[in-house]
N, C-alpha and C positions, 0 to 999 in steps of 0.2 A: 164417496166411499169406494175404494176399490176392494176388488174379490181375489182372493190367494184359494189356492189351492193346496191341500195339504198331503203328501203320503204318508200313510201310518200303516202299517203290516202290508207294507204292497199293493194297497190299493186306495186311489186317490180317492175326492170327496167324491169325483161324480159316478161311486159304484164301480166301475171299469177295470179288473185287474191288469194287469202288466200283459199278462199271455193271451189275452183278450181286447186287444185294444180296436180291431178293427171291428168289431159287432159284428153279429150276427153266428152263424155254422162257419167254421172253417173249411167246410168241404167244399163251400160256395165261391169261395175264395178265387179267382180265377178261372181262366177255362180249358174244357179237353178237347182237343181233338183227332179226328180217327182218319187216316189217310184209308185211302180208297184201297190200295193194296192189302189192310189186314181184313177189311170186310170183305173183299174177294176171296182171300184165305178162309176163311171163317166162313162161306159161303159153301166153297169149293171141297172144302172136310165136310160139312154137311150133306151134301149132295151124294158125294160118294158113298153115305153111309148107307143111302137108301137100296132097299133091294130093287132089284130090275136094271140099276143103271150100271152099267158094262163100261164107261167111260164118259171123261169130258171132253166135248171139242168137237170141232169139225174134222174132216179127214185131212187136211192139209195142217192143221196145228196139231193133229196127234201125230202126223207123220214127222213135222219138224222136231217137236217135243220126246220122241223114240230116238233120232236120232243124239239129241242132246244126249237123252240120258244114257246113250253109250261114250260117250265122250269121258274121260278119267277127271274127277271131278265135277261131273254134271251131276245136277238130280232132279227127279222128279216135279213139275210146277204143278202145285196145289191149286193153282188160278190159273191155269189152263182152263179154257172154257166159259170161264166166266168175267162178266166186266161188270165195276161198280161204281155206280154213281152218288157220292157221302156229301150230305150239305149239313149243317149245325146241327139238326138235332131228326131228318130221317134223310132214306138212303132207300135208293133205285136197282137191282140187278138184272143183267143178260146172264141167259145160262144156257148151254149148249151141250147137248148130252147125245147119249149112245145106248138106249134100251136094247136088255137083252130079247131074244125071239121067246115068246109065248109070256111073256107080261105086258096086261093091259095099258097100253102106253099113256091113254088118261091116268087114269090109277097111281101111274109112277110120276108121274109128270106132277100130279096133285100132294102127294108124300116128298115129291125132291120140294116144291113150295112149301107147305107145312114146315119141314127141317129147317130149310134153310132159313124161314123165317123166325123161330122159335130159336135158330140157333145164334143168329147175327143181332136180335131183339137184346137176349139175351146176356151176350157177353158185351155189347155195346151199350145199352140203353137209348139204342137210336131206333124211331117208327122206318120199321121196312113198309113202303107206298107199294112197290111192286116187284115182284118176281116173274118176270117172262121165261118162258122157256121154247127152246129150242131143240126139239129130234131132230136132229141128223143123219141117223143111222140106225139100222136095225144089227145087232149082232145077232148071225146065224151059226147056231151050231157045229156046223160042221166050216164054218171062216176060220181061215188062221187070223188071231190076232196080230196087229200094227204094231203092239205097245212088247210083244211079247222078245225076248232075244233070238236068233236063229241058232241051230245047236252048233257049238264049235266044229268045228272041221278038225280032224287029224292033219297034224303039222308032217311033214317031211324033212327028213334030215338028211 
């Protein structure tokens, strides 16, 4: 005896509609994945939003990074400072920051991890393992900023 299979309204005998044929969620369907550059992005906005932190980076990548962004066409790198490490499903980061003078740099250091992890948890659905951080610098009061432009000069004609 052999077995046939019938359609009738779209869907064969064995229950299964047309637009359903590979079982199960479609969202399951395939896989995502996150290159390490947007979790540093995503890191990197985080960080910054924390009070206390004055900047990302060491002094020689804010120095080069100032210089970029005088450049016509450069702009600002939001992953500056920070590196990520993305495997399937969590993710690793270095962060290198710049607390301003008279915030408790545990404190800030504690709120830039917090952010950062709630923030990169969040828009990725990957387990952040670790968040290291790095001070580099204190920003003093009365320091002129690295990051800031110097005032133009009056041109001569």
């Amino acid at each position: 005896m052999s077995e046939t299979t019938s359609a009738v309204g779209g869907q064969s005998d064995t229950g299964k509609s047309p637009a359903n044929r590979g079982g199960g969620d479609p969202s399951s369907r395939g896989k995502t994945t996150i290159a390490d550059g947007v979790v540093a992005k995503i890191a990197g906005m985080a960080a910054r939003d924390v009070e206390g932190v004055h900047a990302m980076g060491g002094g020689m990548a804010r120095t080069f990074g100032a210089m970029r962004d005088r450049v016509p066409g450069g702009r600002g790198s939001v992953t500056r400072g920070v590196k990520a490490e993305v495997g399937e499903v969590q993710a690793a980061l270095d962060l290198e920051i710049v607390v301003e003078y008279g915030y408790p740099i545990h404190e800030v250091a504690a709120d830039v991890r917090t952010s950062v992890v709630q923030g990169v948890e969040r828009m990725t659905g990957l387990e952040v393992v670790e968040v290291n951080i790095a001070v580099s610098d204190v920003k003093l009061p009365d320091e002129e900023d690295e990051d800031e432009e110097e005032p133009e000069q009056p041109r001569l004609r």
